[in-house]
C-alpha positions in Angstrom: 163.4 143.2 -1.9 165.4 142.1 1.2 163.7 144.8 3.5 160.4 144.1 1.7 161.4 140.2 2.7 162.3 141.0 5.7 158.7 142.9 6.5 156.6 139.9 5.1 158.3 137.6 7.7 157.8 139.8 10.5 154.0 139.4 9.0 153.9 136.0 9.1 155.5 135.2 11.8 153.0 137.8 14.1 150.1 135.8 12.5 151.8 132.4 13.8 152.2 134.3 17.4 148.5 135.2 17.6 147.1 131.9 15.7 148.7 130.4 18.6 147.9 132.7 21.2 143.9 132.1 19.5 144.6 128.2 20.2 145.6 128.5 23.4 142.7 130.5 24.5 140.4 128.1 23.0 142.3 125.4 24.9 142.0 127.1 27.8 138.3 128.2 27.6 137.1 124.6 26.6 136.9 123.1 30.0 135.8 126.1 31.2 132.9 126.2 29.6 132.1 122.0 30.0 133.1 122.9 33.9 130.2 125.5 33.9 128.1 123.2 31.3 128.9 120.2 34.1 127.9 123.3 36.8 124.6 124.0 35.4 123.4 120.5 35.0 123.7 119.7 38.1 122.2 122.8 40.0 119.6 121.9 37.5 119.8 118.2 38.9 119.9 118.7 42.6 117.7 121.8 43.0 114.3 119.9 42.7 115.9 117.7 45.0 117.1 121.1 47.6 113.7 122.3 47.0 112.0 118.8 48.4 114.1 119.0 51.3 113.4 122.4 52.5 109.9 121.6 52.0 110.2 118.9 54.5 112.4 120.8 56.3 109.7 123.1 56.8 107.1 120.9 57.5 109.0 118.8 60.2 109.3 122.1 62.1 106.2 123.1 61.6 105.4 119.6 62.8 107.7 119.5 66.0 106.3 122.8 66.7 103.3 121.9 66.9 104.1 118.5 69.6 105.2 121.2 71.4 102.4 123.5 71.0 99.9 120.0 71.8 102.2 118.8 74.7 101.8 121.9 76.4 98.2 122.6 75.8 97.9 118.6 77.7 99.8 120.0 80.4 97.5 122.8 80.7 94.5 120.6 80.7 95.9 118.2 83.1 96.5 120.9 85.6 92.9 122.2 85.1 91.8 118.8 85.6 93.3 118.5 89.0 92.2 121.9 90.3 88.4 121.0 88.9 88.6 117.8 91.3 90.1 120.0 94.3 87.3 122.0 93.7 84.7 119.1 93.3 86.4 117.8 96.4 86.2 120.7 98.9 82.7 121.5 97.4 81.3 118.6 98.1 83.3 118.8 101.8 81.6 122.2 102.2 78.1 120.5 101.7 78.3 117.6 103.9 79.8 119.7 106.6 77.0 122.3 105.7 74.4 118.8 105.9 75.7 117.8 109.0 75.7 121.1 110.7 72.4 121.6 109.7 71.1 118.3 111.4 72.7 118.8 114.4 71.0 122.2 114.5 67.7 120.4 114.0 69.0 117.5 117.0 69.9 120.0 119.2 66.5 121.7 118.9 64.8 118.8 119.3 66.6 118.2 122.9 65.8 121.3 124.0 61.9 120.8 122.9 62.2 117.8 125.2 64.1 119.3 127.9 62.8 115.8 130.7 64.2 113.6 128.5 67.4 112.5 128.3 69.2 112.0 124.6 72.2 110.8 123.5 73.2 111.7 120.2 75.3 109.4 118.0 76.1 109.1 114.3 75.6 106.4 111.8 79.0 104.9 111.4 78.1 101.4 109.5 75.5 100.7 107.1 75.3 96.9 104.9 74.5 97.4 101.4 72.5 94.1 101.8 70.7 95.7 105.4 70.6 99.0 104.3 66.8 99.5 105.1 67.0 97.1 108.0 69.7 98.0 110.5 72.1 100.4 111.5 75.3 100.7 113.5 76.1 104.0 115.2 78.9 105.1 117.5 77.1 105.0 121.2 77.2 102.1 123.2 77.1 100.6 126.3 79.7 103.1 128.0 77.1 105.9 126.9 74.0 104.3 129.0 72.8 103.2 125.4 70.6 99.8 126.1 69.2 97.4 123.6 65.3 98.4 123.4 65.6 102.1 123.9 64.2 104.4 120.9 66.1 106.2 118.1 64.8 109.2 116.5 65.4 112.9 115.1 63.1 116.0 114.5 61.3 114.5 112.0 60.4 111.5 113.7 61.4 107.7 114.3 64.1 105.8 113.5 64.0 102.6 115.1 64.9 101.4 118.5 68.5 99.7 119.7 68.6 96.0 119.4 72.2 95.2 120.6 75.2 97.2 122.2 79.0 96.8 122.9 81.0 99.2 125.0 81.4 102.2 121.8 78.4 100.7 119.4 75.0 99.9 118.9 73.1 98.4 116.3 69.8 100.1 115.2 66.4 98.1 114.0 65.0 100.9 111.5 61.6 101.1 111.4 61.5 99.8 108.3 62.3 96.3 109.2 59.1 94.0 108.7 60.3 92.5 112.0 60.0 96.2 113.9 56.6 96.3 114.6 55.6 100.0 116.6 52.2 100.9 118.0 50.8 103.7 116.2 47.7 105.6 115.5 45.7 108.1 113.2 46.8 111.5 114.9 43.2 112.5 113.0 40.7 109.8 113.7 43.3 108.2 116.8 42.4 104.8 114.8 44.8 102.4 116.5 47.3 99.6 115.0 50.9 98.4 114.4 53.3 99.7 111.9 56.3 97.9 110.2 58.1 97.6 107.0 56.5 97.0 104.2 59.1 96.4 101.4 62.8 97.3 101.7 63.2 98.3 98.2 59.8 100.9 98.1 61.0 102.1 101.6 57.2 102.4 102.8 55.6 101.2 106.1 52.4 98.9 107.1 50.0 100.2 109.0 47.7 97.2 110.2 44.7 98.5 112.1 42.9 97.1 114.7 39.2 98.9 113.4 36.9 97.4 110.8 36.3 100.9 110.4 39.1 102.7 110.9 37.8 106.2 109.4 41.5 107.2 107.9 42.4 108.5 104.9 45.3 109.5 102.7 47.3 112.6 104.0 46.7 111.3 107.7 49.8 111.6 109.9 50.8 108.8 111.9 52.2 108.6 115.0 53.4 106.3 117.8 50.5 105.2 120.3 52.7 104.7 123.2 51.3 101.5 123.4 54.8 99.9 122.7 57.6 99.5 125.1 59.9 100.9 123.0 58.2 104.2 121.8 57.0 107.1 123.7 53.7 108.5 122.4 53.2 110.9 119.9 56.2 110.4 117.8 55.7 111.1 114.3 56.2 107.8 111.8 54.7 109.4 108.4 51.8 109.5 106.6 48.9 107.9 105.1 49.3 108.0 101.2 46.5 104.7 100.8 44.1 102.5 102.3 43.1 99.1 101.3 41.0 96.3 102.6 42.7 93.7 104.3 42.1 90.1 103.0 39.0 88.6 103.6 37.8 92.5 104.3 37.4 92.0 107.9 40.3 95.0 108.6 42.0 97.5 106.9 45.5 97.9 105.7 47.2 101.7 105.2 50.2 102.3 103.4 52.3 104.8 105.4 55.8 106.9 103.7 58.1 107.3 106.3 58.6 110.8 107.9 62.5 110.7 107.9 64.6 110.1 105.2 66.7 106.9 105.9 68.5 107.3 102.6 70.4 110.4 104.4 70.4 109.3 107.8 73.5 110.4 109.4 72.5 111.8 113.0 70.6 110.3 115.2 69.2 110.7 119.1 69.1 107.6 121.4 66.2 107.8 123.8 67.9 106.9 127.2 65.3 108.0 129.3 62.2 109.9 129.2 59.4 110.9 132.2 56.9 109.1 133.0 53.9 108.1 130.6 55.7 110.5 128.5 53.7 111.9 125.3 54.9 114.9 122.8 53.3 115.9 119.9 54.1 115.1 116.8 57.3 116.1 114.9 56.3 117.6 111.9 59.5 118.4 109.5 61.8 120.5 110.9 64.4 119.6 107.8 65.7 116.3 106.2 67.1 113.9 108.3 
């Protein structure tokens, strides 16, 4: 019985070693298991929350790529911007120097087509919005041998005629001014009268004739008479686009369109001097003015 005893104790005791051995590892592995419990809920918390912020993540650099992407695309367009107005620029510098080459072309053939005259050629350097079919100033003077009274023209035909000068400029009467007043006649029918502005804002001339019955008609080219002091003859001034009975009916009244086109003029030849009882024939086109 003793060794049996003995045995059974051994027994017992071994099961109180691993009962506690059991405990302790239940002990132990308790807050294990809340610290993974604890673990899980809150990835389960916060991912949602992770998820949000790496959508916005994404999307603000998507979003700051594409400022980027936008600010350099304005850039772009900015700097094509400023070539298209360089190019504008010097195109429209090639065409005016293209213009004004052109008319001095058609100046310089007209001074050799009137090879006894003598011509000074100026440019328009002033213009008035509020005179801009009445006078002129160009960039000839006194210093030149430019004298109020002397004619103005170019290939197509007249002008004006100077009506004051300092020592560099003149100033110009067009022949558009209601106070110009040329002698002209029908190159056709050689009908006689006076032509002057009509109305500054239509641009056309009056021609007044002296005839009851002038025989002119539409399409009729007019030119100076030589009549006036100022112009030689056979200059051209335009053409006849109507004719209407003065009032009372005892004369007739034409409505002329100027040959030259003042809008554009730019060039111009000063008649300083010209022969004797001088008379060319008309100046039919030849160009714009």
């Amino acid at each position: 019985m003793g060794e049996w005893g003995q045995r059974i104790r051994r027994l017992v005791l071994a099961a109180v070693i691993i009962a506690l051995v059991v405990s302790s590892m239940s002990l132990t592995a308790s807050p294990r298991v809340r610290v993974i419990r604890v673990s899980n809920w809150i990835a389960s918390a916060v991912s949602p929350i992770s998820f949000s912020l790496a959508w916005i993540g994404n999307k603000v650099g998507r979003g700051v790529s594409t400022l980027g992407n936008l600010y350099a695309v304005e850039q772009e367009n900015r700097a094509l911007r400023a070539k298209l107005l360089r190019y504008n620029a010097m195109r429209l510098e090639l065409s005016e120097v293209l213009a004004d080459n052109g008319q001095l072309r058609s100046l310089l053939g007209l001074k050799r087509a009137l090879g006894g005259w003598k011509l000074e050629p100026a440019s328009v350097i002033a213009r008035s919005p509020s005179t801009w079919f009445d006078t002129v100033v160009v960039d000839r003077g006194t210093s030149s041998g430019v004298r109020p009274g002397q004619s103005v023209i170019v290939p197509q035909g007249v002008v004006g005629r100077v009506v004051g000068a300092s020592a560099s400029t003149a100033t110009v009467m067009l022949i558009l001014d209601p106070r110009s007043g040329a002698g002209a006649i029908d190159a056709r029918s050689q009908a006689a009268g006076v032509v002057s502005g009509d109305n500054p804002v239509s641009g056309l001339l009056t021609f007044q004739l002296f005839s009851h019955r002038p025989q002119i008609d539409p399409g009729d080219a007019v030119v100076t008479s030589g009549y006036s002091q100022y112009y030689p003859k056979g200059l051209l001034i335009g053409q006849v686009i109507r004719v209407a009975k003065a009032q009372y009916g005892l004369t007739e009244t034409a409505t002329v369109r100027p040959s030259v086109d003042f809008n554009n003029l730019s060039q111009v030849m000063i008649v300083l001097s010209h022969p004797a009882q001088a008379s060319v024939p008309p100046i039919f086109g030849g160009g714009r003015s």
